[in-house]
C-alpha positions as CSV (number, residue, x, y, z in Angstrom):
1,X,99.2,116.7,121.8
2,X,101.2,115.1,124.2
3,X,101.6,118.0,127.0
4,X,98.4,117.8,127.1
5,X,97.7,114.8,128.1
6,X,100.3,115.4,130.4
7,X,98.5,118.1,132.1
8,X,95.2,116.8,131.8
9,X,96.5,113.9,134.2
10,X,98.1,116.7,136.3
11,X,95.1,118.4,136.7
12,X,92.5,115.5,136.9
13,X,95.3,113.9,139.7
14,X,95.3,117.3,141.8
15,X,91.5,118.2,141.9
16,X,90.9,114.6,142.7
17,X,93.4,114.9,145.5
18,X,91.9,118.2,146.8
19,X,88.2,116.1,146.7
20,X,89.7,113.6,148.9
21,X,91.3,115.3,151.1
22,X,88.3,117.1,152.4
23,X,86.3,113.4,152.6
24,X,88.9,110.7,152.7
25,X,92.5,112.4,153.2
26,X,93.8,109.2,154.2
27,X,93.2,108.6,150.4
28,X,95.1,111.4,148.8
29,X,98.6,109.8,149.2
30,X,97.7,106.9,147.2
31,X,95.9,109.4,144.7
32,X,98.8,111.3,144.1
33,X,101.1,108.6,143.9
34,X,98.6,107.0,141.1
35,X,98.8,110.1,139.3
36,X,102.6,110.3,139.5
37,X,102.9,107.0,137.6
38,X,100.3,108.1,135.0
39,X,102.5,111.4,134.5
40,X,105.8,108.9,134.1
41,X,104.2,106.3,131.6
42,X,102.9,109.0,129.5
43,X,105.8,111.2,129.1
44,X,107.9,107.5,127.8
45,X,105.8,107.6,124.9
46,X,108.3,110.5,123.8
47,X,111.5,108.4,124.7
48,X,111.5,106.2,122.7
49,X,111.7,108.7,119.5
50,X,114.7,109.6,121.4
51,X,116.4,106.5,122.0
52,X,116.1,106.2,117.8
53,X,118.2,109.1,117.9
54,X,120.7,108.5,120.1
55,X,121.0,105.2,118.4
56,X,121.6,106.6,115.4
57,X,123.8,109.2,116.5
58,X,126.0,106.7,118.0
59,X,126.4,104.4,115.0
60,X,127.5,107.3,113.0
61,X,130.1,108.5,115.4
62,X,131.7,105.2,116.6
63,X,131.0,106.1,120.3
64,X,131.5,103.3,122.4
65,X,128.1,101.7,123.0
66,X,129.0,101.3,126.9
67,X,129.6,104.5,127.5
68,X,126.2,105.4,126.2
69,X,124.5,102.6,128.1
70,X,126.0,104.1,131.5
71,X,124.9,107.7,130.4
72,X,121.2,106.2,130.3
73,X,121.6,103.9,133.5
74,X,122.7,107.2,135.1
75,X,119.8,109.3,134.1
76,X,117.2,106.4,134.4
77,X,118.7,106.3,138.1
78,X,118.5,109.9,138.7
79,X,114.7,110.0,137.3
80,X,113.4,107.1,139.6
81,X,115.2,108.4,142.9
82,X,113.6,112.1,141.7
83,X,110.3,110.2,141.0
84,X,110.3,108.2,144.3
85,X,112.1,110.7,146.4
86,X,108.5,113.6,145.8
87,X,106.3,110.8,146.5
88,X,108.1,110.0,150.0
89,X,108.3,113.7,150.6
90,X,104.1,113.9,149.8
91,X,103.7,111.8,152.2
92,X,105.1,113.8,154.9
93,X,108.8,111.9,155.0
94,X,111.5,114.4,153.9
95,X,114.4,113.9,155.8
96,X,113.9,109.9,154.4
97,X,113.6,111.5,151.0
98,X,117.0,113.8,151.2
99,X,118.7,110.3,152.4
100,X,117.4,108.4,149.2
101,X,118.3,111.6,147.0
102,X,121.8,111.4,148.8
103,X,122.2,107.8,147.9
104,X,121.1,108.3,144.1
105,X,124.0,110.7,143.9
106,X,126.3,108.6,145.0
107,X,124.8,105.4,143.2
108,X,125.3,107.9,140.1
109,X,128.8,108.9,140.7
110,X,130.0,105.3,141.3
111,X,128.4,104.8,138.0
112,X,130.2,106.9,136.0
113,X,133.9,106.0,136.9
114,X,134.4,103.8,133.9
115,X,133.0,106.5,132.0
116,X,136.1,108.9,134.0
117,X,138.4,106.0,133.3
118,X,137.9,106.6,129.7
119,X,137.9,110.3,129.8
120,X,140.8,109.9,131.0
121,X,142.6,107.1,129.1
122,X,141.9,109.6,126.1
123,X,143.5,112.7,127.7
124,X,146.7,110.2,128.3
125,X,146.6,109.6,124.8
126,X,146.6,113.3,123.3
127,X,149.4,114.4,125.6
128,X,151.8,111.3,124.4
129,X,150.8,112.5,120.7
130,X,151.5,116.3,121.7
């Protein structure tokens, strides 16, 4: 049921767009932009089934709950640069969007070190048991 109302949203946000455009097309950023956030709080509805999960997952293996929280600051990063990154290149700004994409990857890598740092305490630790 979900998709959807995911692509009903799509839809209704791109005919409204192509509407405008012909009347008001100083309107259609905004419209697309509306529709973007629609698309985004719709599709967290199915997060959070997720998040029980990976919770649960978690609890049952002993993972460090850090590490997990930086795997999701990661991702959460990489979706909001993605997210605001189309928006800036609909309206007409690419080259400031590949900058802000750029940035996202490296706000991601710098990230994950501690995650490397443990990766690589653990491969220390099987080679001194080998």
């Amino acid at each position: 049921m979900g998709i959807f109302q995911l692509c009903t949203v799509a839809l209704v946000t791109a005919v409204c767009a192509f509407i405008l455009k012909s009347h008001k097309s100083d309107l259609v950023p905004l419209c697309i932009t509306a529709g973007g956030i629609l698309i985004a709080l719709t599709a967290f509805d199915y997060l959070s089934e997720s998040l029980d999960f990976i919770r649960k997952f978690t609890e049952q293996t002993n993972i460090d709950k850090s590490v997990i929280r930086i795997i999701f600051k990661a991702i959460g990063v990489g979706y909001i640069i993605e997210l605001t990154a189309s928006s800036v290149k609909d309206l007409g700004f690419e080259s400031i969007a590949e900058k802000l994409i750029l940035c996202g990857k490296l706000i991601i890598f710098v990230m994950s070190v501690p995650i490397l740092q443990s990766l690589f305490g653990v491969i220390v630790k099987l080679i001194k048991l080998v």
